[in-house]
Every structure is written in C-alpha cells, then in structure tokens.
Backbone bond lengths (Angstrom), bond angles and torsions (degrees), N, CA, C in turn:
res aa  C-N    CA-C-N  psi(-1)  N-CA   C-N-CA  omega(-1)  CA-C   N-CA-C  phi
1 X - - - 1.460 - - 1.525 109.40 -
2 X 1.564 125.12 135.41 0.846 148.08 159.69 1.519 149.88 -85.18
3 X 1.426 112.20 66.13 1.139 103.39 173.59 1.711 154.40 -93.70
4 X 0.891 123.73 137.08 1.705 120.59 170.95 1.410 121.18 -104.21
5 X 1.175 121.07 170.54 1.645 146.27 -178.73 1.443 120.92 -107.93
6 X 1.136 120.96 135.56 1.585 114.17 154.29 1.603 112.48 -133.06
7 X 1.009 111.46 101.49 1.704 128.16 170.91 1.558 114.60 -84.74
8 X 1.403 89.46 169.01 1.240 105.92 170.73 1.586 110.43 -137.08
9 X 1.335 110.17 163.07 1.753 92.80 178.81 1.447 133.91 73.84
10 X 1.464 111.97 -151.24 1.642 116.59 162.69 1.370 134.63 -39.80
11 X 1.511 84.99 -41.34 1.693 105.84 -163.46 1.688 110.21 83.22
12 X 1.147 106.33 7.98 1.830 106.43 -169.73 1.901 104.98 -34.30
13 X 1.318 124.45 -52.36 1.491 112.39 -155.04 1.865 93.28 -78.99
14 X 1.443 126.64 -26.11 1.547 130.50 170.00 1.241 89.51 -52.60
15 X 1.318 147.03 -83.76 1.149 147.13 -121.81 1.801 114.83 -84.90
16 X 1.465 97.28 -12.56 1.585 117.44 -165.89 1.841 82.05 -72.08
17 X 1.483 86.02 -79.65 1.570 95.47 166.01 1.194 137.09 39.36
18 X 1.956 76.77 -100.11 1.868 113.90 -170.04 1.732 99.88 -64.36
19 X 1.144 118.74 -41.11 1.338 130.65 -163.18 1.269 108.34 -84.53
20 X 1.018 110.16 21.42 1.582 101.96 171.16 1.875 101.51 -121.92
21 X 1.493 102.72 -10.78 1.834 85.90 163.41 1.176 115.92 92.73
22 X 1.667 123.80 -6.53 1.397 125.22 -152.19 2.138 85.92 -92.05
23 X 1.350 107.68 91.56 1.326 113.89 -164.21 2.232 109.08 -65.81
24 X 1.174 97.90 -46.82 1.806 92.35 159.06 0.937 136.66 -25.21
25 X 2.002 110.64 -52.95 1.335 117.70 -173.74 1.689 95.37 -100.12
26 X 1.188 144.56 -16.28 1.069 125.43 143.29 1.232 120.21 -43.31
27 X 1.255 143.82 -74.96 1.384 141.79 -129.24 1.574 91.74 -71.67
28 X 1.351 134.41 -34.13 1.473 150.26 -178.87 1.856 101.50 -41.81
29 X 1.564 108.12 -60.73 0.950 119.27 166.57 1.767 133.89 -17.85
30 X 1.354 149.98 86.68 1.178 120.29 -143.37 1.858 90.69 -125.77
31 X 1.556 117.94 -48.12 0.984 105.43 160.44 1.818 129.15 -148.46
32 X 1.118 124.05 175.12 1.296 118.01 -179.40 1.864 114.53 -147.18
33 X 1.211 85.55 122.19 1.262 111.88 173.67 1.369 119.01 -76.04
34 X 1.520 119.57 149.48 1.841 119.14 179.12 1.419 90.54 -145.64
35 X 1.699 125.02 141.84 1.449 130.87 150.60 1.893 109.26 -71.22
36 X 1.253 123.90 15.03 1.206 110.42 -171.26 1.564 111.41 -172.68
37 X 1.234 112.53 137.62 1.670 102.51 -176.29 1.421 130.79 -39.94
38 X 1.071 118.45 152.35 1.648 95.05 -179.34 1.327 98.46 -143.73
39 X 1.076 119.09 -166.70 1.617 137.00 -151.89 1.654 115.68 -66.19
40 X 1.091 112.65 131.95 1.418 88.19 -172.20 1.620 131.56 -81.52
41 X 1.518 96.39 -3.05 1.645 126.11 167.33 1.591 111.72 -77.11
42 X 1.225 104.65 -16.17 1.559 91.50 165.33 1.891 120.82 -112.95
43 X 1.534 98.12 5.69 1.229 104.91 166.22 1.260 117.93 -81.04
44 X 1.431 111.15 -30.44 1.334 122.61 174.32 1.630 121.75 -47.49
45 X 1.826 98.56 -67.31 1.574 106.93 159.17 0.981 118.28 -50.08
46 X 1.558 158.68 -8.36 0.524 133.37 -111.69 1.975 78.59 -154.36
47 X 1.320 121.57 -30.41 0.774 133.89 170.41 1.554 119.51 -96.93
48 X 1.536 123.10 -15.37 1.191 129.80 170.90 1.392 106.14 -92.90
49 X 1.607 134.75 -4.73 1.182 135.37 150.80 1.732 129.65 -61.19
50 X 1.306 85.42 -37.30 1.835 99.51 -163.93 1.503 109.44 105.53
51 X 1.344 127.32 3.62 1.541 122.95 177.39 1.271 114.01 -66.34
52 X 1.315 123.02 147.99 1.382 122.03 176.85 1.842 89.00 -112.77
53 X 1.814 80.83 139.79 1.483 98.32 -170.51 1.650 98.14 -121.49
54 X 1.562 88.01 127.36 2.078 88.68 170.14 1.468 104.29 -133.24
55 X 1.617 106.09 143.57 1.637 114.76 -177.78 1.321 109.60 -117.15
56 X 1.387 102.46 122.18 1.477 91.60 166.29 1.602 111.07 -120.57
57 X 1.405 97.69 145.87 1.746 105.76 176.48 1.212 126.47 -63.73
58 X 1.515 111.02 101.93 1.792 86.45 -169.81 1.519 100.42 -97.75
59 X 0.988 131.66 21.79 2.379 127.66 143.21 1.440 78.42 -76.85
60 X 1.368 151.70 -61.38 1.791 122.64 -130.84 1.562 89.26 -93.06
61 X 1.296 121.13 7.29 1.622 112.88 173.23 1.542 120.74 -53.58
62 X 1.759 140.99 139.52 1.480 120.35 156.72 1.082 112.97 -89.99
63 X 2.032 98.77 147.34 1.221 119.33 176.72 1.634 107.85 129.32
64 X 1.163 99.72 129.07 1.536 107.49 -154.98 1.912 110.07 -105.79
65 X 1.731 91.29 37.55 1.501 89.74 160.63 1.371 102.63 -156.45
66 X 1.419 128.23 177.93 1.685 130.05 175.07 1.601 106.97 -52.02
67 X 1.373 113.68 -61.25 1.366 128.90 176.41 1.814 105.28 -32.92
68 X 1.332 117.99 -79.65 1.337 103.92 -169.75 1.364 97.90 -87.62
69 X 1.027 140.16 40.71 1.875 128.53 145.23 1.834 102.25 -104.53
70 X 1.243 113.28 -21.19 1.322 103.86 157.19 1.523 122.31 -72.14
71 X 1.088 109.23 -71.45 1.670 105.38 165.12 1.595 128.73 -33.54
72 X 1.247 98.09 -36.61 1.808 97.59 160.67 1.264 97.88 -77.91
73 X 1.070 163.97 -38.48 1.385 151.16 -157.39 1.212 115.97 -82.16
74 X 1.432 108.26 -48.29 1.897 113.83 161.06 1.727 108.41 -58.49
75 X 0.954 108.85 -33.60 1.905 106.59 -168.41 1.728 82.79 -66.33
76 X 1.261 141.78 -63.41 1.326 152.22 -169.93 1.580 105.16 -35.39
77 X 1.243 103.29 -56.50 1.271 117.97 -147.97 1.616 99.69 -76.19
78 X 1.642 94.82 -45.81 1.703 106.71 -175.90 1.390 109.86 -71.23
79 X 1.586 137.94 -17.38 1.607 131.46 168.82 1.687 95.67 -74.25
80 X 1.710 129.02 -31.46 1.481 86.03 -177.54 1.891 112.04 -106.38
81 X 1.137 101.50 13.45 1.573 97.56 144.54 1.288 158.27 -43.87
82 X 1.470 71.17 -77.33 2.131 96.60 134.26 1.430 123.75 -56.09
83 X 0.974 150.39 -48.86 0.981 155.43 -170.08 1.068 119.38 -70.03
84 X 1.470 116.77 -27.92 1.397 138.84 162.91 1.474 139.15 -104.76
85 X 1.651 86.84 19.94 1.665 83.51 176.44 0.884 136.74 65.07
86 X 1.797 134.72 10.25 1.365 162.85 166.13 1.283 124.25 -39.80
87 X 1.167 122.69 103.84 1.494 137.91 -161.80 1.584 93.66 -86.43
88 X 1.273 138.94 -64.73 1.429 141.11 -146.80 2.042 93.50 -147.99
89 X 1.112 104.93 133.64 1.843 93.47 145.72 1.404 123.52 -149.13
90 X 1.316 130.02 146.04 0.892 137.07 -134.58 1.365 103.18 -119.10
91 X 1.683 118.76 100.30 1.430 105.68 175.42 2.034 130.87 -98.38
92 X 1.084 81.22 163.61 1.779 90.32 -167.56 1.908 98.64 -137.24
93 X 2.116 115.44 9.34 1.024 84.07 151.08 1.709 146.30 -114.27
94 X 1.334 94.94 -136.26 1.858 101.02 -176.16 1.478 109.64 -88.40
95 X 1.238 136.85 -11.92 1.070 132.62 -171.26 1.386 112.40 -106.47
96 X 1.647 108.72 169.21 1.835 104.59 -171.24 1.831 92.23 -105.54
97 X 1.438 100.08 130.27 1.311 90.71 -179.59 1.529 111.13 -89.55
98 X 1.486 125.21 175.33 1.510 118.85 -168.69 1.480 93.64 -172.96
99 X 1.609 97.79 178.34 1.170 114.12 179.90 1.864 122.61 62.05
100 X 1.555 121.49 -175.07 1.372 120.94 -151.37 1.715 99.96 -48.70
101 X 1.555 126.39 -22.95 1.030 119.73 -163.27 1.706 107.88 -56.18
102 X 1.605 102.47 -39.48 1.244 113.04 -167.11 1.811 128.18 -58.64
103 X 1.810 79.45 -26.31 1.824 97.41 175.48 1.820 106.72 -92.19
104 X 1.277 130.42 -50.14 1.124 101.50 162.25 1.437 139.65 -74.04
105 X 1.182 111.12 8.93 1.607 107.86 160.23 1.346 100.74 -132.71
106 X 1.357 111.66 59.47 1.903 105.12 149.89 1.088 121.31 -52.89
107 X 1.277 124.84 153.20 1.469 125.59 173.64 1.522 120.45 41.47
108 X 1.552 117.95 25.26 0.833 137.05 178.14 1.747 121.31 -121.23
109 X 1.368 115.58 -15.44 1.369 119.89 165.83 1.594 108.70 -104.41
110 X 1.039 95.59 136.24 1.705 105.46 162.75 1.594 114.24 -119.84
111 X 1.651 85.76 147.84 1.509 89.04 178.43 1.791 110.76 -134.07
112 X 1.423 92.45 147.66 1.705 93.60 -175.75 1.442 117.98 -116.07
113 X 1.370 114.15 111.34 1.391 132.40 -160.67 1.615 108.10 -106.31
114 X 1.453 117.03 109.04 1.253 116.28 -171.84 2.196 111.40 -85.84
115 X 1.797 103.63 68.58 1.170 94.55 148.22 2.156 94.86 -170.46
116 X 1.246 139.74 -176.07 1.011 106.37 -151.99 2.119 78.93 -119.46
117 X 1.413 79.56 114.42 1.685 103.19 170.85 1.106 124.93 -64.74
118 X 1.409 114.17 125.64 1.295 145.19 38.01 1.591 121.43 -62.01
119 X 1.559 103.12 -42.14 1.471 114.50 -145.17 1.918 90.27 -73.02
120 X 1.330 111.10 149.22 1.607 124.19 173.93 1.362 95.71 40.12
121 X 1.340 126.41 87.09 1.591 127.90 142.19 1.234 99.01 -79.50
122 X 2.126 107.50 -179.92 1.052 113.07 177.94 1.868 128.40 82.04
123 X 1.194 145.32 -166.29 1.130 119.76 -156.79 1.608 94.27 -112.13
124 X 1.408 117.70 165.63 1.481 136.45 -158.37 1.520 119.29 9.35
125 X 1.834 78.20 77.84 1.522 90.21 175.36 1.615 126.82 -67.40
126 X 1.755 97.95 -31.92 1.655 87.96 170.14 1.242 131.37 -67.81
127 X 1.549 98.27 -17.60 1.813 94.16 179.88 1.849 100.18 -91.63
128 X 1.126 132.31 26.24 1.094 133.03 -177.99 1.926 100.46 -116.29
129 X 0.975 87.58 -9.85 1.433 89.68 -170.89 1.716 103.59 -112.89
130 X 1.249 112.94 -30.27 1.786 119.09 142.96 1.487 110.88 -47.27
131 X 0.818 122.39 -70.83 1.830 136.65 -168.71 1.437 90.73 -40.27
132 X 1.664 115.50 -67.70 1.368 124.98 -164.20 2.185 118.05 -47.48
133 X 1.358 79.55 -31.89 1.684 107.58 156.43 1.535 91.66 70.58
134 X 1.425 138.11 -8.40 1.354 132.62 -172.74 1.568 141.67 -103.71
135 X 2.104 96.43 -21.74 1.194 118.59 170.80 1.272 118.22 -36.72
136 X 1.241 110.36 133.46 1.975 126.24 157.67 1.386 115.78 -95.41
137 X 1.503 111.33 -34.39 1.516 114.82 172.49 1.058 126.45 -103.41
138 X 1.297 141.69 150.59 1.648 148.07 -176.97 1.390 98.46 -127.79
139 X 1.566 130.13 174.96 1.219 124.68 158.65 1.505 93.33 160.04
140 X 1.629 118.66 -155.50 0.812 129.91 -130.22 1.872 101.90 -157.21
141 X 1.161 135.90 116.56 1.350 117.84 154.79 1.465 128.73 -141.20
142 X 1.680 120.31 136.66 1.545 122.17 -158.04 1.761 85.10 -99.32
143 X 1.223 90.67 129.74 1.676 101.99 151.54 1.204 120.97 -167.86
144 X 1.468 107.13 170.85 1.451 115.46 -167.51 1.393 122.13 -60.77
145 X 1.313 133.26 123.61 1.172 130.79 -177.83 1.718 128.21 -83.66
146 X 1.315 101.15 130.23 1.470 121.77 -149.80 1.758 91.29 -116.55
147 X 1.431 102.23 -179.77 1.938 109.74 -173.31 1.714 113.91 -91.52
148 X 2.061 95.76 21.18 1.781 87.04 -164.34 1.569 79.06 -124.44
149 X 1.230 111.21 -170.90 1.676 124.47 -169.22 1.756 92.48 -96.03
150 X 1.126 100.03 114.98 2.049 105.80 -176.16 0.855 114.52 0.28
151 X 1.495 88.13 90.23 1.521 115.57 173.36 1.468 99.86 -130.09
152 X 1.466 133.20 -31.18 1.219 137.68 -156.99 1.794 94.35 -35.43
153 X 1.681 104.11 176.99 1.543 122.32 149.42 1.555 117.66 -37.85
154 X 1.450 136.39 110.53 1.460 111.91 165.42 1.836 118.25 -80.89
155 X 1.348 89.80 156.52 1.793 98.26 -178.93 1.156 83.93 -114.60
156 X 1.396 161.73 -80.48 1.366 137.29 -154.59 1.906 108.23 -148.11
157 X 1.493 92.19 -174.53 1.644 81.98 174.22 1.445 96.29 -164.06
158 X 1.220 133.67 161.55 1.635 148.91 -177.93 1.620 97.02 -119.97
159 X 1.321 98.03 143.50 1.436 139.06 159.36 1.168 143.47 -90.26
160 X 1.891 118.56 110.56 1.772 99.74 165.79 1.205 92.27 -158.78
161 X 1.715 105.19 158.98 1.080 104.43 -155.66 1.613 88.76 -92.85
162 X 1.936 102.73 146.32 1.402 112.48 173.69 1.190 119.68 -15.45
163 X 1.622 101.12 -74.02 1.140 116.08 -173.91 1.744 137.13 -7.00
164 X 1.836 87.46 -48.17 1.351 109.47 179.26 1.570 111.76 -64.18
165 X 1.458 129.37 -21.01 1.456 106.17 -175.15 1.345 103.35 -103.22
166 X 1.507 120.96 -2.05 1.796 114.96 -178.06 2.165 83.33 -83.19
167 X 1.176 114.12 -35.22 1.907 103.53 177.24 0.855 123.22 -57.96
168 X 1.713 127.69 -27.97 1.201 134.62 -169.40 1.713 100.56 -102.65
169 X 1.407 129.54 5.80 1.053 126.41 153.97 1.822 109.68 90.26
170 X 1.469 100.60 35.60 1.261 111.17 -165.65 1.559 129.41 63.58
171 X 1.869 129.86 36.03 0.755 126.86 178.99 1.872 100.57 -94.17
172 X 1.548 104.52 134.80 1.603 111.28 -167.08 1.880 86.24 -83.01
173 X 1.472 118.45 -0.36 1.580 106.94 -177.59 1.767 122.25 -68.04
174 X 1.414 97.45 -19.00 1.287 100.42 -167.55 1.322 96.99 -102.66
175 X 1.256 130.06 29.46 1.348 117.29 147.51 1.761 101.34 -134.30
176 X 1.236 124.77 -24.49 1.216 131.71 -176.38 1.920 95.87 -57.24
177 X 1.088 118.22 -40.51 1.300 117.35 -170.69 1.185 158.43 -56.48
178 X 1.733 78.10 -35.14 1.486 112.44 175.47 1.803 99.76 -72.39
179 X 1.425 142.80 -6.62 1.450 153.90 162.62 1.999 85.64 -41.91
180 X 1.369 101.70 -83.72 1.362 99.12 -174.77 1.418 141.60 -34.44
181 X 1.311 114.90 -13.59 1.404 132.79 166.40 1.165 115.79 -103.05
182 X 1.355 116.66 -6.98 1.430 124.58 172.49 1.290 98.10 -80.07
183 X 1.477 127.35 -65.58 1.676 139.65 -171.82 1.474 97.29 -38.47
184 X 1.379 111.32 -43.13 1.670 84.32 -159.13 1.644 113.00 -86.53
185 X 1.149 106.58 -13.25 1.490 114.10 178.10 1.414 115.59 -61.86
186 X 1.965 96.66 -48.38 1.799 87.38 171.52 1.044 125.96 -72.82
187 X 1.573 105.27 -20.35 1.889 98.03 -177.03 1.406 105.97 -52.13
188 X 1.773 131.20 -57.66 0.949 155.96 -161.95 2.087 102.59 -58.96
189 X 1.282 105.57 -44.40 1.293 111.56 177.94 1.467 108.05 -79.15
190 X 1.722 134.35 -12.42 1.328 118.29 -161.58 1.541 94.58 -110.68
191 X 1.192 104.83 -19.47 1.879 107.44 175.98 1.606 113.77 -85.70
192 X 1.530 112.88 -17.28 1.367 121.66 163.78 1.512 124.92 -68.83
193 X 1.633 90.42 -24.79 1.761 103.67 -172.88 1.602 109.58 63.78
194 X 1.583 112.36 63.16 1.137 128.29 -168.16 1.304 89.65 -98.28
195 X 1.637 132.48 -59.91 1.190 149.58 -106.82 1.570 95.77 -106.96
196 X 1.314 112.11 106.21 1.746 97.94 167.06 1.664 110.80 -153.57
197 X 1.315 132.35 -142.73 1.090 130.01 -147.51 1.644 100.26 -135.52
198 X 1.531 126.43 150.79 1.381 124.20 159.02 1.742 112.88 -171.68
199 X 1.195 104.40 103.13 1.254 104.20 -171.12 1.628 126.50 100.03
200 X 1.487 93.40 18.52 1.514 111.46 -153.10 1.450 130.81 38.25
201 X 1.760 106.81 34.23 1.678 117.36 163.63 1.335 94.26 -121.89
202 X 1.337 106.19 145.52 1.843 121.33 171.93 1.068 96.76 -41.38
203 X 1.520 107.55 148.27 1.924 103.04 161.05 1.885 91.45 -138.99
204 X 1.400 128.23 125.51 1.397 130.34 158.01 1.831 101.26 -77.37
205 X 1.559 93.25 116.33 1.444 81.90 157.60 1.721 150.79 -76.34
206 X 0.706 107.70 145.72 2.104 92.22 -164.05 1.646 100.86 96.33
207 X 1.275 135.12 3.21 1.382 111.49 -167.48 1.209 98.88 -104.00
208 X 1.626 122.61 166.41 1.662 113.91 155.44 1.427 110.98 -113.17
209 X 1.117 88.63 134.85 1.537 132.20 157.13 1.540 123.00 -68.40
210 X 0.770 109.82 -2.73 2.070 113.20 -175.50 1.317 111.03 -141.67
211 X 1.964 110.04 19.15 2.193 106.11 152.45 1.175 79.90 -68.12
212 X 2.009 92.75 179.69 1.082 105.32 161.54 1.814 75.99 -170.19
213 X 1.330 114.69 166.46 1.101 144.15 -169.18 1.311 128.73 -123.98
214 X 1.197 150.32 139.29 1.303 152.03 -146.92 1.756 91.88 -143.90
215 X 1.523 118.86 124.20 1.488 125.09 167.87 1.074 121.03 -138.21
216 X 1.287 109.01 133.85 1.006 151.60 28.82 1.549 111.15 -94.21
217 X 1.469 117.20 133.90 1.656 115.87 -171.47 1.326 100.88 -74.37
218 X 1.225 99.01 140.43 2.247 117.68 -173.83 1.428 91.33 -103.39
C-alpha cells in the first residue's frame, strides 16, 4: 500500500507522525506534497526517511481566482499521484481540492477536519466553535473527500470534552492531536482492506458501533 500527503503549512500533524518511529507505517509512506514551503526540519525527516517531497506554489498557480488556482492545484497534485502509484492520500491541507482529481481518486482522499462534522465545517473550525461560545464537544473527523466543503462520507472521529482546551489555556494541540492517532489507525485499516461502504455510510469492518461514552468521566 501506497500512501501520500497533501499539506499545507508546517506540516505539524506529518511531522508528529514521522517522529514517533513507528517504521511500518512509515515505510508505506511514498510521497508528500505541500502548496507552500515548509519547515526545513521536516525536510530533513523527510529526507532521512526516503520520502520524496514535491512543492508546488500555490501564488505561482494560473488563474486569476481561488476557484481555478484550486483546480490547478488538484490537476498538480493528481499527475503526481499517478505518477506514483498512490493507493490513498491523506490531506492536512488549506485548500478545497476539485476537479478530475476528485473522480479518479474517489474514495481515495481523506481529509482531516479538526471539529466533529457536521458542526463548524470550513476553515478555523476551533475558533468557530469558540465564537459559538456553547460547545461541550471538540474533536476531530477523517473522511472521504467529496466536491462540497466537509461534507464527504465520514470514516471516524475523536472526542474531548471542550473543556479541555479552555484548561490548557487555549492550546488547539490538545485536540489537534488526537488527528495523529487517528492516521495511524487508518493507515493500518486501509492496507487491511477494512474500509468500505454500506448503505452509502462508511462501514470499518470488525469495528463497534454500539460503545458509547459518558463526559465528563466520574
């Protein structure tokens, strides 16, 4: 199994990742894409892995609106997919991807949205969920990426209660984080061929469906 990335930024939840050593779900890893320079500490890993890293500029993109600098960005993204033999890839960036990329890799991109969807799609969901001033839950949800703003199919989602990031003094890490324990589960579930469809909602096979959780734990 073959996977890649498309970030944006730091790469902070890539980099959590790499640094944790878990060499299996590395080696899976084949390449990762960024719309924007990134760190030079994760080029490093990134090069002491064996990953092949490609950047593309998304200001030097053509097309003189968001709409077609996204669509050039998916056309970009989707020749080195292909090109690479890309089983699944897993994005973490800022842009909405679109166009043919989206039909040949149906159910083949995932995306990880830090709040638990429906509620605050779209960009800075945690501070949307501050604003909203009322939330009890925070979290996290991966799903398949579709042509609308996270909306795709979901495959899973993480939990915590608000509470926890007004304690931690507004750090978005303690919920951003739990992404990383998400990644490795699906990698592990999409090379198992866990991951499929029924009723047109995801279904993992082997998983349960009927925990459930009580929060704050007494």
């Amino acid at each position: 199994m073959k996977f890649a990335f498309y970030i944006s930024g730091a790469g902070t939840r890539l980099r959590n990742f790499l640094e944790q050593g878990d060499m299996e779900r590395i080696r899976q890893i084949e390449l990762v894409i960024s719309d924007a320079c990134i760190p030079d500490a994760l080029v490093k890993i990134l090069n002491i892995q064996k990953i092949t890293y490609k950047e593309i500029s998304y200001e030097a993109l053509g097309g003189d609106s968001r709409t077609e600098k996204n669509l050039a960005l998916s056309g970009r993204i989707l020749e080195l997919l292909e090109a690479h033999e890309i089983d699944y890839c897993f994005s973490f960036g800022s842009h909405l991807l679109s166009g043919p990329l989206l039909e040949r890799y149906h159910m083949r991109l995932i995306n990880f949205h830090p709040s638990l969807l429906p509620m605050f799609p779209g960009i800075k969901a945690i501070d949307q969920a501050v604003r909203q001033g009322t939330v009890f839950l925070a979290g996290n949800t991966a799903h398949f990426i579709d042509a609308g703003m996270d909306t795709g199919p979901v495959i899973m989602q993480s939990a915590v209660p608000f509470q926890a990031f007004y304690d931690s003094g507004g750090d978005y890490e303690c919920i951003l984080n739990l992404q990383t324990e998400m990644l490795g589960m699906l990698m592990d579930l999409l090379s198992d061929g866990r991951i499929g469809t029924e009723n047109e909602r995801v279904k993992i096979r082997g998983a349960d469906y009927h925990a459930s959780a009580i929060f704050p734990a007494l």
